[in-house]
C-alpha positions as CSV (number, residue, x, y, z in Angstrom):
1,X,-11.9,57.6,-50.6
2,X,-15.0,57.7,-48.3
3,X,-15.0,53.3,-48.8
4,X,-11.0,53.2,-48.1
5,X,-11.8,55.2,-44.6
6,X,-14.6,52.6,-43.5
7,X,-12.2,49.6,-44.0
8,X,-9.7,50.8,-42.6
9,X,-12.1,51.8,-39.4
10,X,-13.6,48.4,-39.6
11,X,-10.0,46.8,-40.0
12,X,-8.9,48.9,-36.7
13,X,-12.0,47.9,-35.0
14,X,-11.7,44.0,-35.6
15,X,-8.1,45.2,-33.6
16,X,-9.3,46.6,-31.1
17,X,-11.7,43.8,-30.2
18,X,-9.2,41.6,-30.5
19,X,-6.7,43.3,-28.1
20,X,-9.3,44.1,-25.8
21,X,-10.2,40.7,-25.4
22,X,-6.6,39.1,-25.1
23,X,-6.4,41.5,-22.6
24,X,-9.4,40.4,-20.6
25,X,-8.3,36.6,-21.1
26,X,-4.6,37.2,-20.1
27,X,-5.0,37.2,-16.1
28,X,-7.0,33.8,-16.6
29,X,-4.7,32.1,-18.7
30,X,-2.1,32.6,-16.1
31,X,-4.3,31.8,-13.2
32,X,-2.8,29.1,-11.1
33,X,-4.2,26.5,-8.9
34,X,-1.7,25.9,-5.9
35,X,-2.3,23.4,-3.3
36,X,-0.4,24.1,0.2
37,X,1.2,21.1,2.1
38,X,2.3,22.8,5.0
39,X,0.3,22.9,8.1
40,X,-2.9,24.7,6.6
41,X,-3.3,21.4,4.2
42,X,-6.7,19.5,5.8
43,X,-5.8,16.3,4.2
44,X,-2.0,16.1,3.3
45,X,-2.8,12.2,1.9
46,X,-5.5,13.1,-0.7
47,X,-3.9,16.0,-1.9
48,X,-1.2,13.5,-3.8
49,X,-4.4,11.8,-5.2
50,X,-4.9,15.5,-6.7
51,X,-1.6,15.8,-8.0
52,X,-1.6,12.2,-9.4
53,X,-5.2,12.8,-11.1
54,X,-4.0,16.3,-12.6
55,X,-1.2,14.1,-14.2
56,X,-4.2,12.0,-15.5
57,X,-5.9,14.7,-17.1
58,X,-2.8,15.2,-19.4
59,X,-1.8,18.4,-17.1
60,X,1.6,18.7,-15.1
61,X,2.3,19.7,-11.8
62,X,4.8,21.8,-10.7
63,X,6.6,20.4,-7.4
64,X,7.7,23.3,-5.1
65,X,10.6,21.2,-3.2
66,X,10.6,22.7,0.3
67,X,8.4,25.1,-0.4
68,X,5.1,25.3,2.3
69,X,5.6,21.5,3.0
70,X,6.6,20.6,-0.6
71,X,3.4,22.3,-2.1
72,X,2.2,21.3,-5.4
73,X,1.0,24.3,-8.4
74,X,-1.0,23.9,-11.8
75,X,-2.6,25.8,-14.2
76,X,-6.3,26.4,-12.6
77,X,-9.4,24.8,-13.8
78,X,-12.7,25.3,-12.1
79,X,-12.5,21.3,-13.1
80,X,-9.3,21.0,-11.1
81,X,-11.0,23.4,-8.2
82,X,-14.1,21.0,-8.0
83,X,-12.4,18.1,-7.9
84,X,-10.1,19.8,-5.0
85,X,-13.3,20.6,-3.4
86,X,-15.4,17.1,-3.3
87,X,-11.7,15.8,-2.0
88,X,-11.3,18.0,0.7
89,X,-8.4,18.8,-0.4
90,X,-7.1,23.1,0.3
91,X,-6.1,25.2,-2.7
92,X,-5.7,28.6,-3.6
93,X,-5.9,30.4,-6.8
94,X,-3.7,32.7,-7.6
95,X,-3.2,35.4,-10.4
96,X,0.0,35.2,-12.8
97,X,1.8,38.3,-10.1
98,X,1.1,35.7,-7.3
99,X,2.5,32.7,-8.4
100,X,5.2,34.3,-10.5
101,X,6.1,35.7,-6.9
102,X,6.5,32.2,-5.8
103,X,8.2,30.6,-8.7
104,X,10.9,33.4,-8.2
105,X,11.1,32.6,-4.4
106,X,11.5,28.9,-5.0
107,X,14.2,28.9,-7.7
108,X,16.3,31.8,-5.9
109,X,19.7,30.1,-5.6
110,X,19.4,32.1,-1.7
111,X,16.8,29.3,-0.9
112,X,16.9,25.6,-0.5
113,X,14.0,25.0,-2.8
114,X,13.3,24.3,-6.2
115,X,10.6,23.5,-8.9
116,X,10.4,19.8,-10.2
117,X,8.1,19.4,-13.0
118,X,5.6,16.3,-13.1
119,X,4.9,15.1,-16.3
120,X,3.3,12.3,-16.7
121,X,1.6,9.8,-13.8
122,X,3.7,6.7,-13.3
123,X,2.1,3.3,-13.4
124,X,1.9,1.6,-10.7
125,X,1.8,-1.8,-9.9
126,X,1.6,-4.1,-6.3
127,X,3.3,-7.3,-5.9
128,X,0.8,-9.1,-3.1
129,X,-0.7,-12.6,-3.4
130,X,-4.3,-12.7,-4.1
131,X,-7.2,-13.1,-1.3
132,X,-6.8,-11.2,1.9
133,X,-4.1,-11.3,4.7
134,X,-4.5,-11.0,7.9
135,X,-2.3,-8.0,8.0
136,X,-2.6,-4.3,6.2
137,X,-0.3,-2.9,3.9
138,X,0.5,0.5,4.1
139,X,1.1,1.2,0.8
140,X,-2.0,0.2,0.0
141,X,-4.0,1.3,2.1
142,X,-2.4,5.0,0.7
143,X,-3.2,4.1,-2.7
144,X,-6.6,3.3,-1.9
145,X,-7.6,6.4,-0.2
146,X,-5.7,8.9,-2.0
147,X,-7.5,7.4,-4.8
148,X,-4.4,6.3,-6.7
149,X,-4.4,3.6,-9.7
150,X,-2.7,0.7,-9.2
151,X,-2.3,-3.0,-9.9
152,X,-1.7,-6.0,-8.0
153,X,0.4,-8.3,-9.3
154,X,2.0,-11.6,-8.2
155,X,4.5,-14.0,-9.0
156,X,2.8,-15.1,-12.2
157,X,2.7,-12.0,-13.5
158,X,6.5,-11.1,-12.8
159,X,7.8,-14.2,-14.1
160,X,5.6,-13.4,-16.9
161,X,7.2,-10.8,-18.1
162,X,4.4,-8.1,-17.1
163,X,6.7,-5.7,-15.3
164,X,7.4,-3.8,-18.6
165,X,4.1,-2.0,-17.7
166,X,5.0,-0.6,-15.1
167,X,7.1,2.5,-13.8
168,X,6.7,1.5,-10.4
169,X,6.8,-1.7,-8.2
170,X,5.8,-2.3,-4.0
171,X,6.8,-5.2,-2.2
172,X,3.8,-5.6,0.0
173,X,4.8,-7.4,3.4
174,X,6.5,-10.1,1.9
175,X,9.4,-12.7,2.8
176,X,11.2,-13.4,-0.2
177,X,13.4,-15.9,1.8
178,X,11.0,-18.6,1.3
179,X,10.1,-18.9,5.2
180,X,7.0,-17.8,5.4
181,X,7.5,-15.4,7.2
182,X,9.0,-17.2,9.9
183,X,5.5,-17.5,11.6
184,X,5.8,-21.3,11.9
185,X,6.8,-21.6,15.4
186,X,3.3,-19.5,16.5
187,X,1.0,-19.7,13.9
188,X,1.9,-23.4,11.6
189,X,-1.8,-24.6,12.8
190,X,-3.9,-21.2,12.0
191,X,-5.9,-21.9,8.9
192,X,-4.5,-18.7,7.1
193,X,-0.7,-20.0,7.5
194,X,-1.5,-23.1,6.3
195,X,-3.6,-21.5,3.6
196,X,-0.4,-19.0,2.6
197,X,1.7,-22.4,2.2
198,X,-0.9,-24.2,-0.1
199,X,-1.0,-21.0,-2.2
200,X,2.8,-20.3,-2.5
201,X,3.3,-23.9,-3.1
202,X,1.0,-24.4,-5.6
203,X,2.2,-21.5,-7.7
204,X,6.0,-22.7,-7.1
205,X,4.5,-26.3,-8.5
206,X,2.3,-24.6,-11.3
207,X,6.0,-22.6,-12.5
208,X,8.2,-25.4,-12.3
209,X,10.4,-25.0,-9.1
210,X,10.5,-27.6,-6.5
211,X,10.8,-25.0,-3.8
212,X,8.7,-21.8,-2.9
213,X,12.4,-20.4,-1.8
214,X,13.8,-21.5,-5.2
215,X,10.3,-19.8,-6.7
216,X,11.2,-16.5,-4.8
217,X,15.0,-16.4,-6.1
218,X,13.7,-16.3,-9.6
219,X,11.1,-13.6,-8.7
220,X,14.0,-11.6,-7.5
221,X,16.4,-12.0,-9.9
222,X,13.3,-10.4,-12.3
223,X,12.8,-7.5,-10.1
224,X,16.3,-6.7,-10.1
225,X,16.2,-6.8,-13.6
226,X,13.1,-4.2,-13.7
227,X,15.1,-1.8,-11.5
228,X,18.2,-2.4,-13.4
229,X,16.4,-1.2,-16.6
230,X,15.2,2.4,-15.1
231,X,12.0,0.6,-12.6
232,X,11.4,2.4,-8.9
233,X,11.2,-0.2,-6.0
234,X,9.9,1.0,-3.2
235,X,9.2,-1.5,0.3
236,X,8.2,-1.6,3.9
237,X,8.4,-4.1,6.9
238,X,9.9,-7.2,5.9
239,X,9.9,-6.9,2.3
240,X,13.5,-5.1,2.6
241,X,15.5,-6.9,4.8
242,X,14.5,-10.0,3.0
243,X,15.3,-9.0,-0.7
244,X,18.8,-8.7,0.4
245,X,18.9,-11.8,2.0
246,X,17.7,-13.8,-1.0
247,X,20.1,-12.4,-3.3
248,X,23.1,-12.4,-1.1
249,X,22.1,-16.7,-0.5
250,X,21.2,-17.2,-4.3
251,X,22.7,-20.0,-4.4
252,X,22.4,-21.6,-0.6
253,X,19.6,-23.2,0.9
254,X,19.0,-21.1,4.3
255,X,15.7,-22.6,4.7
256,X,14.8,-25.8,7.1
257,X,13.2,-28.8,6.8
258,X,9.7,-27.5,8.4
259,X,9.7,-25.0,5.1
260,X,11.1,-27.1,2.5
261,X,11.3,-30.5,3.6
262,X,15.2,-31.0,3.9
263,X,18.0,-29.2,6.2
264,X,19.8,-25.6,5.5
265,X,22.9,-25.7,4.3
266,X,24.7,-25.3,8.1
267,X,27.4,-22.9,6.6
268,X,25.0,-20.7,5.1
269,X,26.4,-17.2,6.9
270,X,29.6,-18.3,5.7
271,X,28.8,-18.5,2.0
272,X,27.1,-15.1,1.9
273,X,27.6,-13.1,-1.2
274,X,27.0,-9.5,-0.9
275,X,28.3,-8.4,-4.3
276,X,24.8,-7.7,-5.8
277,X,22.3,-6.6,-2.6
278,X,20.7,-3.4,-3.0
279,X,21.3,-1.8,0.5
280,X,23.0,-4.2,3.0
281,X,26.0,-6.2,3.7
282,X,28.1,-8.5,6.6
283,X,25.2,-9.3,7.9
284,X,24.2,-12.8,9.5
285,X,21.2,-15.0,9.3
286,X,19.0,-15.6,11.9
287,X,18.3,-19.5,10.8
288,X,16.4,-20.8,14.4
289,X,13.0,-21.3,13.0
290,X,11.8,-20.4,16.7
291,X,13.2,-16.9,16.2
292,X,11.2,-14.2,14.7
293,X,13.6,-12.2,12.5
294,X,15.5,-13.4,9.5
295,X,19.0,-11.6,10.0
296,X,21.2,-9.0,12.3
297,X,19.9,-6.4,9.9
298,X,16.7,-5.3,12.1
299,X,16.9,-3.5,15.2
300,X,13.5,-4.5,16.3
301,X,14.5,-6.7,19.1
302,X,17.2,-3.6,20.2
303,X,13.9,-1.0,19.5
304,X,12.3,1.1,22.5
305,X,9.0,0.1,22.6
306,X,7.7,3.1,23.9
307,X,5.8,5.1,21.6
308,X,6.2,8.2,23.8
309,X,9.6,8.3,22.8
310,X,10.1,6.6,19.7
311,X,11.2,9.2,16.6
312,X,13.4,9.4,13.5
313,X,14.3,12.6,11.6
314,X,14.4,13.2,8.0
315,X,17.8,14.5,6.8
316,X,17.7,17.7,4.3
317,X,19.1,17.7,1.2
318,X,20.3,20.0,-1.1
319,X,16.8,20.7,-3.6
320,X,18.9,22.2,-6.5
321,X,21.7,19.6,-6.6
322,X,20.3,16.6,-4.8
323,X,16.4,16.9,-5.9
324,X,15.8,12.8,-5.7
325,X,16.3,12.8,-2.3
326,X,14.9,15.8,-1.5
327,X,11.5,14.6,-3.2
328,X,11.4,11.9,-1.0
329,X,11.8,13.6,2.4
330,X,9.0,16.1,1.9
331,X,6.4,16.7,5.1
332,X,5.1,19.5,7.2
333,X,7.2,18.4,10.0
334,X,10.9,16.6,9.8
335,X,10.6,14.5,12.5
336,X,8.6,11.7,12.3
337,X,7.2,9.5,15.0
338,X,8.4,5.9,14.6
339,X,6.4,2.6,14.2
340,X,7.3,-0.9,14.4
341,X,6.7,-4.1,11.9
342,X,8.7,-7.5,11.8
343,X,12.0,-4.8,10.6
344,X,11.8,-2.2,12.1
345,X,14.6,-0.2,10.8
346,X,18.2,-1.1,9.9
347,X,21.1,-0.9,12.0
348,X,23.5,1.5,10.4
349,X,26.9,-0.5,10.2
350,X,25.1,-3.2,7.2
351,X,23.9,-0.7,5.4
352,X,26.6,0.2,1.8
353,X,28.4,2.9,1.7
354,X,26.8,3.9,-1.4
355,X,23.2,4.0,-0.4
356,X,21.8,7.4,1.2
357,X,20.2,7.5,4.2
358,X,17.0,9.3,4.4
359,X,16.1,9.4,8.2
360,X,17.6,7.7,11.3
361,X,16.7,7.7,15.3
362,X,19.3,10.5,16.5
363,X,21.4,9.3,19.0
364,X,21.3,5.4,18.2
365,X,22.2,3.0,14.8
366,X,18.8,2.7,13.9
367,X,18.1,3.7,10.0
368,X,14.3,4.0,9.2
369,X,14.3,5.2,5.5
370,X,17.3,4.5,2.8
371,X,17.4,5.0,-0.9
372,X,20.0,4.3,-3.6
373,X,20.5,3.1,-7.3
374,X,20.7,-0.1,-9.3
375,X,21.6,0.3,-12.6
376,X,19.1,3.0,-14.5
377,X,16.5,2.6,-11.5
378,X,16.2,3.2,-8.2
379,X,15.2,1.3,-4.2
380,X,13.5,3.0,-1.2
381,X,13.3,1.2,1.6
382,X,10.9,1.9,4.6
383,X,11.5,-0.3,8.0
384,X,8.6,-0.8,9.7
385,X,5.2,-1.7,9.2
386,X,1.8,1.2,9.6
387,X,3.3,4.5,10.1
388,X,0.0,5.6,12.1
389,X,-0.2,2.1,14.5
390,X,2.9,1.4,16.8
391,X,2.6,-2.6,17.0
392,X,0.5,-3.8,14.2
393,X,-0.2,-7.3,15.6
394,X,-1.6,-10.5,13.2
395,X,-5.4,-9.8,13.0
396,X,-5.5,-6.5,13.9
397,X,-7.8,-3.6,12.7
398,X,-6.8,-2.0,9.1
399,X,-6.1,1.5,10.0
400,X,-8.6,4.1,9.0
401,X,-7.0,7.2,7.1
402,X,-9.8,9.0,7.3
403,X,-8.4,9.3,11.0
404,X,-4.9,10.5,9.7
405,X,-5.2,12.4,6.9
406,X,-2.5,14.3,7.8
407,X,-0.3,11.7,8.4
408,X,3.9,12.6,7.9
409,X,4.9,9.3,8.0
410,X,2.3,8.2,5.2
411,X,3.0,10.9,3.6
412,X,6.6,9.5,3.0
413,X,5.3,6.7,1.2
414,X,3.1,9.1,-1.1
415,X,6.6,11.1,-1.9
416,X,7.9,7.6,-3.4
417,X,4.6,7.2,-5.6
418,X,5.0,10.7,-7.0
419,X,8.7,11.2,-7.6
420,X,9.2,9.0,-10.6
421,X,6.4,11.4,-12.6
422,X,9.2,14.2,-12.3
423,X,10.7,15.2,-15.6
424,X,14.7,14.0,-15.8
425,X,16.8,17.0,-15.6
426,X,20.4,17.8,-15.4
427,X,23.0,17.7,-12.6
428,X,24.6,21.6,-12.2
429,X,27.8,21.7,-12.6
């Protein structure tokens, strides 16, 4: 009898221990780390480096959709905390009571918020030629400092087949109209023109096309095929207007003789087809080579050129029915200040019916952000060309976003890296 008593005191005991100690680890298994992106942030920019590199880790991310700024939440780790810390980057940690608090805030049908789960960290890829322009990209320039992965890839590669790899594609400052950016008229004699001509037609020669312009078609037609197959396009500056442009004159030659060697078909604007572009149509080319801008699409020419005065607001969107969107407006402020590049924005009447519009210049036509769908994937397009230097001029200065860290308008470009980590989810009925 006495031997039954002690196991059964030493079985209660192993219980006891056991209880006690669940209960002791409970409040730090539901510990969370929560990074704010309103206004208390001190560096908006880095903290989607954080949110990528907590992907990387194999962890997910909760998104809080107009929540503080569009805050970010994960289970804490003093690993996660450190790495917060040597970023610069502000976090909280909360107990299981605080952030279930939250969660119940955010997915209250009383608010316009919501929780979108990251899952896994998209790849990400950068079509840009090799060697150095002498222009920035904004988009990489983000990448680079909020310490974001990324590839550059080039025609080669595309053509190759090596867009498979990737979730995610950015058209650096390109001109996929085989023009050359239309800089012939004030820069045909500066050694890094005529070094950009060599190089594109060296790799249209190396591929088999007797044109660059005939080269970019084909690159393209692949890209379309990428989005078409569930891929997220995202471009800036003259990358956007142009894509359009080459697919709606597929089968014209819009380019003359000082790009190509031989005359542009003189009905060109004529034989536009608009069936398959992305976000614009009834628009004319601009086919003076003296004329810097490829088509009526761009409202730089129209644009104020007063910084003073120059804005565009984000439009809100539904978070629990219309979360794509809403993903890619997120900032501490919704009205952003604007910024130039060779397009600027898009005057409203070319833009489809079906494509949304993101933010727009109240009180004029100008669009400055637009996204919509192609198949399984998806387009963003961003006019303009450094969201934190008005006129970014040939040669200038790359912009240093240790200066801007919290930057709205790059921070729109960091939305489009994140959202296509965000776990698919049903449309409410």
């Amino acid at each position: 009898m006495l031997y039954k008593k002690k196991k059964l005191f030493e079985f209660l005991k192993k219980w006891v221990i056991l209880l006690f100690g669940i209960f002791l680890i409970q409040p730090v298994i539901a510990q969370k780390l929560f990074i704010p992106m309103d206004l208390s942030q001190t560096d908006h920019l880095k903290a989607y480096g954080i949110a990528y590199w907590i992907l990387k880790q194999g962890q997910p991310v909760d998104w809080l959709l107009n929540y503080r700024g569009g805050s970010f939440m994960a289970d804490y780790s003093e690993l996660f905390a450190s790495e917060c810390r040597i970023r610069g980057v502000s976090f909280e940690q909360l107990d299981g009571a605080e952030a279930a608090k939250i969660y119940s805030e955010v997915q209250s049908e009383n608010v316009n918020e919501d929780v979108v789960k990251l899952e896994k960290p998209p790849r990400i890829a950068v079509y840009a030629p090799p060697g150095s322009q002498p222009w920035d990209d904004a988009v990489r320039l983000a990448l680079d400092y909020a310490e974001i992965e990324h590839d550059i890839i080039w025609d080669e590669e595309v053509l190759g087949g090596k867009l498979e790899k990737y979730d995610w594609l950015h058209l650096h400052h390109e001109d996929f109209t085989g023009q050359y950016g239309k800089f012939w008229a004030n820069y045909n004699s500066a050694p890094w023109y005529i070094e950009q001509v060599a190089l594109n037609e060296g790799m249209a020669k190396k591929l088999g096309f007797s044109k660059v312009s005939e080269l970019k078609k084909a690159v393209v037609r692949k890209i379309t095929e990428f989005v078409a197959n569930g891929g997220f396009l995202f471009a800036m500056c003259s990358a956007t207007d142009t894509y359009d442009i080459a697919i709606a004159a597929m089968n014209i030659d819009i380019c003359g003789p000082m790009f190509d060697g031989d005359p542009a078909d003189p009905d060109a604007n004529k034989k536009l087809d608009f069936t398959n572009t992305f976000a614009f149509e009834n628009f004319k080319l601009i086919m003076d080579p003296y004329v810097y801008e490829y088509s009526n699409i761009d409202v730089t020419e129209e644009a104020l050129n007063n910084p003073d005065y120059d804005y565009f607001t984000l439009f809100e969107f539904s978070a629990k029915y219309d979360p794509v969107p809403t993903m890619l407006t997120q900032d501490h402020v919704n009205v952003i200040h604007g910024f130039m590049g060779q397009t600027t924005a898009f005057h409203k009447q070319f833009i489809k019916k079906n494509v949304t519009i993101l933010g727009e210049r109240d009180g004029s036509d100008e669009v400055r952000y637009i996204h919509g769908n192609v198949g399984r994937g998806t387009f963003t397009w961003y006019g303009g060309h450094d969201p934190e230097d008005y006129r970014h001029f040939v040669y200038d200065k790359e912009t240093d976003l240790h200066l801007f860290k919290n930057s709205p308008g790059y921070r729109l470009i960091l939305n489009n890296i994140l959202f296509p980590a965000a776990k698919k989810k049903k449309q409410k009925t």
